[in-house]
N, C-alpha and C positions, 0 to 999 in steps of 0.2 A: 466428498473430497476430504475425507479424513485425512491426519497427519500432514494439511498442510502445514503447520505451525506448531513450534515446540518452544514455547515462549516460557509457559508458565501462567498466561493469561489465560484468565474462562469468557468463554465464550459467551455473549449477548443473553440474558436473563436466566445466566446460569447460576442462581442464587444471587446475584447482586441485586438490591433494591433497585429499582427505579430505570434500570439498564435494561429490561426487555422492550422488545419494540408493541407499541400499542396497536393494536387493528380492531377501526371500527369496522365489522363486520357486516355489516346490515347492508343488502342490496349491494355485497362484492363481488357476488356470487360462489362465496365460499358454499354452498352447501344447507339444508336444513340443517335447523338447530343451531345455527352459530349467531349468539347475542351479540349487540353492539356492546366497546370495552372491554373485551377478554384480553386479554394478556396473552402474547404469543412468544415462546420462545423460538424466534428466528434468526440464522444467524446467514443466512445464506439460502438464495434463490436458482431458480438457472440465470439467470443475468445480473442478481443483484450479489454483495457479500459484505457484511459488516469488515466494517476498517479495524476492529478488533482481532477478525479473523486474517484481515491480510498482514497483520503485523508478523511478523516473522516467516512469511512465505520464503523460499530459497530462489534465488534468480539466477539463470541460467545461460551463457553462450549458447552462440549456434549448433557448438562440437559438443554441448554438453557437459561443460564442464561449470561447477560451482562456481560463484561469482562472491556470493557475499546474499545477504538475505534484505527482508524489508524491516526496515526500522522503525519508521512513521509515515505517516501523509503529509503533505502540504494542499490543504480547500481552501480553492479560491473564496473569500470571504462573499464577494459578491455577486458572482453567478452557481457559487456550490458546488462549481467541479474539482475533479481533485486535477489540483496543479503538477504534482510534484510525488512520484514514490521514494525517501528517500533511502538508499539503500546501505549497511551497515558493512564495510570492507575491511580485510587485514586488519593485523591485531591479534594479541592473543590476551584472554580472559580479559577482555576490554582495553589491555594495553597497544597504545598504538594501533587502534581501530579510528577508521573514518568515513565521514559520511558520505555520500555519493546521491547529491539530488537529482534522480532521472525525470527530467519531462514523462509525463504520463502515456503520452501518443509512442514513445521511444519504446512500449515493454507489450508482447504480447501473451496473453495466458496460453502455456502448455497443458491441457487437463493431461495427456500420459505422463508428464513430468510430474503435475502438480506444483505448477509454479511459474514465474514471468520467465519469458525469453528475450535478451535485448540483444540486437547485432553489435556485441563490443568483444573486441578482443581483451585479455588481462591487461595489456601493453597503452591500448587507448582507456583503458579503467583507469590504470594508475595517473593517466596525463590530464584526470577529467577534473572538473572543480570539485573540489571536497573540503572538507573544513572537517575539525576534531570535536568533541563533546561540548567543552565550553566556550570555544566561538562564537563572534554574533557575524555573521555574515547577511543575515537576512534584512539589515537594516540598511543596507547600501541597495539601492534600487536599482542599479547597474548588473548586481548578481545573478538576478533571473536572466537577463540579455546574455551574461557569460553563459550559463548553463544552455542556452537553448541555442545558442551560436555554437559550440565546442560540439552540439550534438545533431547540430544542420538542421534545429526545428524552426518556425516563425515564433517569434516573440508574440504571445496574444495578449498581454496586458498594457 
């Protein structure tokens, strides 16, 4: 799935210290020859994909047309799932861009697109909760209930 992302960001032990993912190999059934410890440059499985790589994926309507891309995650601290893709809208060269937290169940991966599909029109994008750069939104515990209410999901936390 090349060129899902045009961030700037290298991908999971691509030179960066400490950033490859570790695989103890031994009895994974990786294969002969593979020692426990090796260093695995992986950045992406068929089910799994570093959160480094989903950063900048493009999100996509039903019709196809560009929405705004992925900006970060939100992981639930305490069961490790990801809460929240937030996604980066309008705006130009960072002016006047906002965020857009999509509940995660809201977005399905396109592999022909290369990228998330969310049922929203531009019309209900613009009317969705969003906040700017340096907002703190996330400290009001009510925020996630907007989010997940505006997008007909159940609030799980």
């Amino acid at each position: 799935m090349s060129g899902m992302r045009d961030n700037g960001k290298s991908s999971l032990g691509a030179g960066r210290g400490g950033d490859s993912l570790r695989a103890d190999m031994a009895g994974a059934g990786q294969g002969a020859g593979a020692e426990p410890g090796v260093d695995l440059e992986i950045d992406e499985t068929s089910r799994l994909i570093s959160s480094d790589k989903v950063t900048g994926t493009a999100v996509y309507n039903r019709n196809g047309d560009t929405l705004g891309s992925i900006y970060g995650l939100m992981i639930d601290k305490v069961d490790g799932r990801v809460a929240y893709a937030v996604m980066s809208f309008g705006g130009f060269l960072g002016i006047g861009e906002r965020y857009h937290p999509l509940p995660w169940g809201t977005m399905t991966y396109d592999t022909a697109r290369g990228g998330y599909v969310v049922d929203l029109s531009r019309d209900q994008l613009e009317g969705a909760p969003s906040y700017e750069r340096d907002e703190d939104v996330w400290s009001s515990p009510d925020y996630g209930r907007r989010v997940h209410d505006y997008y007909g999901q159940p609030y799980p936390m």
